[in-house]
C-alpha positions in Angstrom: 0.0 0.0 0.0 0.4 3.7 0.0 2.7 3.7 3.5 4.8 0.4 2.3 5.9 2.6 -0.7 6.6 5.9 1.3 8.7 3.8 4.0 10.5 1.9 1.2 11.3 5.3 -0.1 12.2 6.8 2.6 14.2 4.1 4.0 16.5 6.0 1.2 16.6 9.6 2.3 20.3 9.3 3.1 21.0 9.7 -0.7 19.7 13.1 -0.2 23.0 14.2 1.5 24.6 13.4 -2.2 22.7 16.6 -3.9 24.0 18.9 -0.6 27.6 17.8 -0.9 27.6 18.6 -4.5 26.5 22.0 -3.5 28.6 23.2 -0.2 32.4 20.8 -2.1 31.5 22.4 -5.0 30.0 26.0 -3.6 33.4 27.3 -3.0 36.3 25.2 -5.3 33.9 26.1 -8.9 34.7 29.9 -7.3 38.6 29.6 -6.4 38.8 27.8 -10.0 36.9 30.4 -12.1 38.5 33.3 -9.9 35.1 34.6 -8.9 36.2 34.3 -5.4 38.3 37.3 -5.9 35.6 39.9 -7.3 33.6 38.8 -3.5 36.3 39.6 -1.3 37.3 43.0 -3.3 33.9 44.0 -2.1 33.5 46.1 1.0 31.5 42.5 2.6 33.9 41.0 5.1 35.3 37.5 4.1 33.5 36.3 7.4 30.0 37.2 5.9 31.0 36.0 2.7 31.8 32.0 4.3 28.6 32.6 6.3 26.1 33.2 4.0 27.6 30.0 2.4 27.0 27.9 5.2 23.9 29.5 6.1 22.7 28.4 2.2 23.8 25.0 3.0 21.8 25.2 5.9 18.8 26.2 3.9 19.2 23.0 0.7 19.7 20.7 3.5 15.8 21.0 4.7 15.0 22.1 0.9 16.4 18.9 -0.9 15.3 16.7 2.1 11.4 18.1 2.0 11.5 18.0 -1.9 12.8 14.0 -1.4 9.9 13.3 0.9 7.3 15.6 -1.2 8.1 13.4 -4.6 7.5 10.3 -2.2 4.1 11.4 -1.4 3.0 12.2 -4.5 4.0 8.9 -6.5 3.4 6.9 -3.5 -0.3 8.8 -3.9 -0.5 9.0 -7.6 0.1 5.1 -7.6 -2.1 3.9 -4.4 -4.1 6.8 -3.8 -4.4 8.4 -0.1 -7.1 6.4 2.0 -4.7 4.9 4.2 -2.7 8.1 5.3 -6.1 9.2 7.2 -5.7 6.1 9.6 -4.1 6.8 12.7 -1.7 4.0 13.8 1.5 2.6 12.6 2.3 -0.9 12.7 5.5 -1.8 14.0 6.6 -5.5 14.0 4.0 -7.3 16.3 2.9 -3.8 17.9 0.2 -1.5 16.5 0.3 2.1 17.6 -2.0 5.1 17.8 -1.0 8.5 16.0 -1.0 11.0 13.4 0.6 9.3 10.6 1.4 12.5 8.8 3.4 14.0 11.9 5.3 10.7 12.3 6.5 11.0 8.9 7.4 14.8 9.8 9.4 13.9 12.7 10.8 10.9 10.7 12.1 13.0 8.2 13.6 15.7 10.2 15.9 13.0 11.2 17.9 13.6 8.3 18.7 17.1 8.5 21.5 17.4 11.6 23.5 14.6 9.8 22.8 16.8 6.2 23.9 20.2 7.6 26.7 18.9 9.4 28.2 16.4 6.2 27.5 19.9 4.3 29.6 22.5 6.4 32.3 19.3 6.6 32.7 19.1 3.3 32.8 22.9 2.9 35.4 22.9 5.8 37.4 20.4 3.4 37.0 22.7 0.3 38.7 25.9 1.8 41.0 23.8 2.9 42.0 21.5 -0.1 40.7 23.4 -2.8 39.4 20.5 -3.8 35.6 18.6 -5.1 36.4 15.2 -4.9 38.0 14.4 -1.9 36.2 15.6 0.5 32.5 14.7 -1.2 34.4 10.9 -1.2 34.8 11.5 2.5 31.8 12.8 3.6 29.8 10.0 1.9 32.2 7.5 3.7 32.0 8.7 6.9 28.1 8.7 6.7 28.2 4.7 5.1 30.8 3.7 8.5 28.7 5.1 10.5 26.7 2.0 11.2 29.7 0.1 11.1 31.1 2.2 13.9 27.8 1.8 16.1 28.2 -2.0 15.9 31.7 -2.1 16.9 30.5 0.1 20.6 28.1 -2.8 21.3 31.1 -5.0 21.3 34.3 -2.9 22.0 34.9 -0.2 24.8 35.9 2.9 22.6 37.3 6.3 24.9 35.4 9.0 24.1 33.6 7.6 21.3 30.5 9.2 22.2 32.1 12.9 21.5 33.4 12.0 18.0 30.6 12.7 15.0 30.9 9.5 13.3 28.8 7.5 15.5 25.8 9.7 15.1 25.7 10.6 11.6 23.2 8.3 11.0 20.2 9.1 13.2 17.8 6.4 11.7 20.3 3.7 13.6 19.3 5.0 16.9 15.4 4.2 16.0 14.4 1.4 18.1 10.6 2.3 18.2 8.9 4.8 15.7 8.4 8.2 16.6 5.2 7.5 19.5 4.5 9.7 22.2 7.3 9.7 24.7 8.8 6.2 23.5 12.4 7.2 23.6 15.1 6.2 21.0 18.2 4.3 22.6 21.0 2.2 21.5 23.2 -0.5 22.7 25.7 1.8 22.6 24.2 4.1 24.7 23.5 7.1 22.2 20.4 9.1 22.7 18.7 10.7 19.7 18.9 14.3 21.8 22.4 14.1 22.4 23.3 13.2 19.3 21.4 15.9 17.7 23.4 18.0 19.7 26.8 16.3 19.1 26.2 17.0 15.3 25.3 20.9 15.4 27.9 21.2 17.5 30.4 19.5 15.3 28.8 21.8 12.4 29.5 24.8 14.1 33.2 23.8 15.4 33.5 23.2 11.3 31.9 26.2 10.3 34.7 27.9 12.6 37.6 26.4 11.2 36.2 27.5 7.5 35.5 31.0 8.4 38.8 31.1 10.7 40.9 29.8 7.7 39.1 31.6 4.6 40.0 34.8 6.1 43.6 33.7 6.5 43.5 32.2 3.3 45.8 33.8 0.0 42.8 34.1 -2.1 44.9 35.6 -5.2 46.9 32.0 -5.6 
């Protein structure tokens, strides 16, 4: 039915963070290459504005591109089944049947994906004004987010110091999804990682990053 397709679909809205690491790798090195960069920082705006109204747009594609992802789900998943069952309010979930908004839970659901988006995006921007570079650190970005399941199996099983305050173990929210969003169910791992303080951990992170690529544009020889 209608919600099988939606789910199925967005059981894939990681691929979404592809589209924003073209944009924030790509934002700056297309302008260092083409020597646009110059004509910006010529202008009275202060290279700090310039690198924040950067980030600040890859703030802004991250909910764009993920709510245009989910929008195209509804509408072929509606187009295709029709929209009956979105009025019903309960989600199964394995032997368990629970009562709420079905819309809302998608909300919340998809909202997930934006802390991991914004922070892979001012990462990979980080990276850019660093190496001058596209491909390396899109590549890396999209690695980090693939190990990050790999990394929250390997706390269930081996003690890692201060694992909890690197990123990589809560890039992927979804992994910390033991029951759908109901009520005041709360979402914890084996490894101990709450969904809040992950959230957290990742805007943190993005603005430590965002930092480092304001603190090191304005520093930067912009006319090699």
């Amino acid at each position: 039915g209608i919600r099988e397709a939606v789910e199925n679909i967005l059981s894939n809205i990681k691929y979404v963070s592809i589209f924003v690491l073209l944009i924030s790798c790509g934002m700056v090195t297309r302008e260092f290459d083409k020597g646009s960069i110059r004509l910006l920082i010529t202008k009275p705006t202060k290279r700090w504005k310039v690198m924040l109204s950067k980030i600040l747009t890859i703030i802004f594609y991250s909910f764009v591109f993920t709510f245009i992802y989910v929008g195209l789900a509804f509408l072929t998943s509606i187009i295709i089944y029709g929209a009956k069952d979105l009025a019903i309010p309960m989600i199964e979930y394995g032997s368990e049947v629970y009562t709420t908004n079905y819309l809302i839970y998608i909300l919340k659901y998809t909202l997930l994906n934006v802390p991991s988006l914004m922070f892979l995006g001012t990462l990979s921007l980080c990276l850019s004004v660093l190496f001058r570079n596209t491909v390396f650190p899109m590549l890396s970005s999209i690695a980090l987010l693939f190990l990050s399941g790999i990394f929250i199996g390997l706390m269930d099983f081996i003690y890692i110091p201060f694992a909890k305050i690197l990123f990589l173990p809560h890039l992927n929210l979804y992994n910390l999804m033991t029951f759908p969003f109901i009520e005041e169910l709360e979402f914890v791992s084996k490894a101990s990682l709450s969904l809040s303080g992950s959230i957290i951990n990742l805007l943190v992170h993005s603005i430590i990053f965002s930092f480092i690529t304001i603190l090191v544009f304005n520093k930067k020889d912009i006319e090699n």
